[in-house]
C-alpha positions in Angstrom: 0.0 0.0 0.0 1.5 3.3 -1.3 1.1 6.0 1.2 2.1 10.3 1.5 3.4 11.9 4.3 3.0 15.3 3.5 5.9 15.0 0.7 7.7 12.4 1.1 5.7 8.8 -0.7 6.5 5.8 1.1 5.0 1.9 1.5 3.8 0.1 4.5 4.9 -3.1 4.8 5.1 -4.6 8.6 2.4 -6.9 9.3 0.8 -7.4 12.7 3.3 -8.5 15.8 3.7 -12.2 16.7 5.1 -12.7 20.0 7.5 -15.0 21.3 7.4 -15.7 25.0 11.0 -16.3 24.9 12.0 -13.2 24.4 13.9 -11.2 27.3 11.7 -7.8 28.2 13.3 -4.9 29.7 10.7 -4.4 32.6 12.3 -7.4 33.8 15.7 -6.1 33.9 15.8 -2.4 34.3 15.7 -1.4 37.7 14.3 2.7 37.1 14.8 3.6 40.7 18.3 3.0 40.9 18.5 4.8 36.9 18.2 8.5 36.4 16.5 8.8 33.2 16.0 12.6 32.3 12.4 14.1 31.1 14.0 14.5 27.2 17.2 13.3 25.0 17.3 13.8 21.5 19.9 10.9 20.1 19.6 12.5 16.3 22.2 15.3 17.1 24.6 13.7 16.1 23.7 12.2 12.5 25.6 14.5 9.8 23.9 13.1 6.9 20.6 12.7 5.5 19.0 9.5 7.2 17.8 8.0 4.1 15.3 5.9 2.8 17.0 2.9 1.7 14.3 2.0 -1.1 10.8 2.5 1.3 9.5 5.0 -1.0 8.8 2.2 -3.4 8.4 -1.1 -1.5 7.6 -2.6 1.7 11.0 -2.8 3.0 10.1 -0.6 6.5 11.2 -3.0 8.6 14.8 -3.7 7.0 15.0 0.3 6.5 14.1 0.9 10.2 17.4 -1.1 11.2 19.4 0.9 8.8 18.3 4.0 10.7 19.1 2.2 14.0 22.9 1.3 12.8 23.0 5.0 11.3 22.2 6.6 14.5 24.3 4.5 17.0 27.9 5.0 14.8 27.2 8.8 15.1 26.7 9.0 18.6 29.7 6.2 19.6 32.2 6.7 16.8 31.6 7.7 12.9 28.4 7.6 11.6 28.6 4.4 9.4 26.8 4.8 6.0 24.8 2.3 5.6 24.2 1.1 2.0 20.8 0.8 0.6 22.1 -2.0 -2.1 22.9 -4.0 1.5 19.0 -2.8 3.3 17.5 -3.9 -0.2 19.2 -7.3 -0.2 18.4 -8.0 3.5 14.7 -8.0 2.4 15.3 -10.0 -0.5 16.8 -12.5 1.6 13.9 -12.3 4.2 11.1 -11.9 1.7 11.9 -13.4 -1.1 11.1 -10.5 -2.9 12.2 -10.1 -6.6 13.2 -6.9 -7.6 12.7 -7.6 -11.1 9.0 -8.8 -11.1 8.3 -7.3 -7.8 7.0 -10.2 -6.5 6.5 -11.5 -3.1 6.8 -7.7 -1.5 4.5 -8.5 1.2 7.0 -6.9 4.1 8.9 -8.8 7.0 8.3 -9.7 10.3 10.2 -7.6 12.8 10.6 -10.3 15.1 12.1 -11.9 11.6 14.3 -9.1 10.7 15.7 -9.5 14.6 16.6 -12.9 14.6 18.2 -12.5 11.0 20.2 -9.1 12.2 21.6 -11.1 15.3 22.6 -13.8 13.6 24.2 -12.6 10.1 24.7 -8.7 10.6 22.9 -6.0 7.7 26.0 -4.6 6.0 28.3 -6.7 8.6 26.6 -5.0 11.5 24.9 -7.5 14.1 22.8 -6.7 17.4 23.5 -8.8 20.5 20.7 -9.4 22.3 17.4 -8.2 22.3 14.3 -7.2 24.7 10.6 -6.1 24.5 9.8 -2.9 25.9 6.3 -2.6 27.3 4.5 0.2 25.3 2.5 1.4 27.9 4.8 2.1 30.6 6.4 5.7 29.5 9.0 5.4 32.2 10.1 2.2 30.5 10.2 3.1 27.1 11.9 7.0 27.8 14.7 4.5 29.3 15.1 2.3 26.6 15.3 5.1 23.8 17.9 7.1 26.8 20.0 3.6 27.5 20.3 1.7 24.4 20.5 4.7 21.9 16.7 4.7 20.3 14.3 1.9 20.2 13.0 -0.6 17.0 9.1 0.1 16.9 6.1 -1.6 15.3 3.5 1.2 14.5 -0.4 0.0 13.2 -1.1 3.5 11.2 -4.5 4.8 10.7 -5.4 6.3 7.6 -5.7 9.7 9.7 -2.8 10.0 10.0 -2.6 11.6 6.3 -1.4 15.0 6.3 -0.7 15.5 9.6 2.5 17.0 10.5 2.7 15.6 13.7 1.2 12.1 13.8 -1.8 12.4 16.9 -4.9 10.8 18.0 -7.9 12.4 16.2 -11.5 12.5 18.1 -14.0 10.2 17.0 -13.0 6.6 18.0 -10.8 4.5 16.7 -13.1 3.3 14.0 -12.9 4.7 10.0 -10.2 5.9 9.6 -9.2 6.2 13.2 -8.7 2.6 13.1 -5.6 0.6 13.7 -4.0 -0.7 11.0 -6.2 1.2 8.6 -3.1 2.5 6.8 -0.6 -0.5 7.4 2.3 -1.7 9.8 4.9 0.1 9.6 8.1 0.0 11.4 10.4 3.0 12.2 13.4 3.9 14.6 12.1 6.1 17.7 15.2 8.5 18.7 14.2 11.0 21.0 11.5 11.9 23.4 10.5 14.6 25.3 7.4 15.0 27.9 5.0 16.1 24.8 6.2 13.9 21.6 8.6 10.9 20.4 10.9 11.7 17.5 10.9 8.7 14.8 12.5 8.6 11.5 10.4 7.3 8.9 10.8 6.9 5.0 13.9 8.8 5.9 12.9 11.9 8.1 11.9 12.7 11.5 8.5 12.7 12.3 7.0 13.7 16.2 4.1 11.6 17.7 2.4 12.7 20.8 2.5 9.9 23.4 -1.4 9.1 23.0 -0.3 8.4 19.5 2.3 5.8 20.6 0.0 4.0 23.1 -2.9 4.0 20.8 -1.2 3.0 17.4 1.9 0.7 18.7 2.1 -3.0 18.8 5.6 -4.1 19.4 8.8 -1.9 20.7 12.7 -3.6 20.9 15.5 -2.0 23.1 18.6 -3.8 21.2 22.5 -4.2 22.8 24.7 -3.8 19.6 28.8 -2.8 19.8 27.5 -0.6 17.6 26.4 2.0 20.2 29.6 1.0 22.2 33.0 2.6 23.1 34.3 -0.5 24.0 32.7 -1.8 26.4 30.5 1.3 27.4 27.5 3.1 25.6 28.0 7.0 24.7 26.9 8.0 28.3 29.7 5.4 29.8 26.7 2.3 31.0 28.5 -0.7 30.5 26.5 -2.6 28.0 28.3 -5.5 27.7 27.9 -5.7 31.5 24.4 -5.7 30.9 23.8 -8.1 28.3 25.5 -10.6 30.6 23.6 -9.9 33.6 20.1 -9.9 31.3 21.5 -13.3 30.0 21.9 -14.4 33.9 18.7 -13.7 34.7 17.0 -14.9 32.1 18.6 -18.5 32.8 17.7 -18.2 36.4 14.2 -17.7 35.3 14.3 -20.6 32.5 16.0 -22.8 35.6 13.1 -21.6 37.8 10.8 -22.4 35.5 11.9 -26.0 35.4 11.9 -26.6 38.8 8.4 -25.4 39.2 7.3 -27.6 36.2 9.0 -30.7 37.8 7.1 -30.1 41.1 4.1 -29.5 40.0 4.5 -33.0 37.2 5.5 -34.9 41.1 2.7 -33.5 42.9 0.4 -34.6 40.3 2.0 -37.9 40.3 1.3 -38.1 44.2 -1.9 -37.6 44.3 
């Protein structure tokens, strides 16, 4: 679906979340009262060039594109801004999609969860994330963190068709039915970079676009904080966390809880058993 955003003509293309319970999820491991996360922080300072759009004007790549915006944004801010090519975004999707440039078939969009899994394991244009976790959508102190900590967030947006011509996206009266209603417009995935107490700054089909935050709790349906060495100075992030530290100690918990888990199974399987 071929949409406008005041002048810039872009296609949806990310289809509705699936979940995996296995994934890790950030409420579980940031601890906010020991964290002090300020009211605003802008991460798109630092970008030099223009963001791009890595072939979204023309198909449904959003979700391949998003992750080029990610790796774009993290090099500025931890070293030099890497430019990412759109030959290596376009190829990513092929390999996901299965999309053929020449006949344009099969350009039916990707999975997030999908492009995850396929960017930790064999990089985009040799750059691969670590590990990944969900952020809860709801909770604003959560996600402010997760755009502060990890250098922006990976976001699943279900676009209404209201959102046409808006120059910053909002929630329009009337329900969320017509073209109020989720979806209406298409998934579409984009990289969220700053925040402030009134908006969230994204990029998408290569420039920065403001929600409100009743936008991003009405429209959104999946949010990723990611752990890549892009966004590291060694072993610390821009504002000198230890990432690396953190990755292992969301890895140890994460066992603990699988070990846990076990444990509670194989009591409950004995109990049964004794009865």
């Amino acid at each position: 679906m071929e949409n406008r955003i005041g002048q810039v003509i872009g296609k949806t293309g990310k289809p509705k979340a699936i979940k995996d319970p296995r994934s890790f999820k950030v409420s579980d491991y940031l601890a906010l009262h020991q964290l002090q996360i300020p009211d605003a922080h802008d991460w798109t300072i630092a970008k030099k060039n223009e963001w791009g759009v890595f072939g979204n004007d023309s198909i449904s790549n959003c979700t391949c594109a998003a992750a080029g915006h990610m790796i774009k944004c993290w090099t500025a801010n931890s070293s030099t801004e890497f430019e990412i090519s759109e030959e290596a975004i376009l190829n990513t999707y092929i390999t996901l999609s299965k999309y053929n440039p020449i006949t344009k078939e099969n350009d039916d969009g990707v999975y997030m969860l999908d492009a995850l899994k396929y960017w930790r394991k064999n990089g985009i244009d040799q750059h691969r994330i670590r590990v990944f976790a969900t952020v809860p959508h709801d909770r604003r102190e959560f996600v402010k963190a997760s755009i502060y900590l990890f250098g922006g967030i990976y976001v699943g947006l279900l676009l209404p068709k209201s959102i046409e011509h808006q120059e910053i996206w909002e929630v329009k009266p009337g329900g969320l039915s017509g073209d109020n209603e989720p979806f209406s417009w298409g998934g579409h995935a984009v990289a969220i970079l700053a925040y402030d107490e009134e908006y969230l700054t994204c990029i998408t089909f290569g420039h920065e676009k403001k929600m409100t935050w009743d936008f991003w709790e009405t429209y959104n349906d999946e949010a990723y904080a990611i752990i890549t060495q892009d966004f590291m100075k060694g072993d610390k992030n821009p504002l000198g966390l230890n990432l690396a530290a953190m990755e292992q100690d969301l890895m140890k918990l994460t066992q603990e809880k699988i070990r846990l888990a076990k444990r509670l199974a194989q009591e409950q399987s004995e109990n049964i058993k004794a009865i």
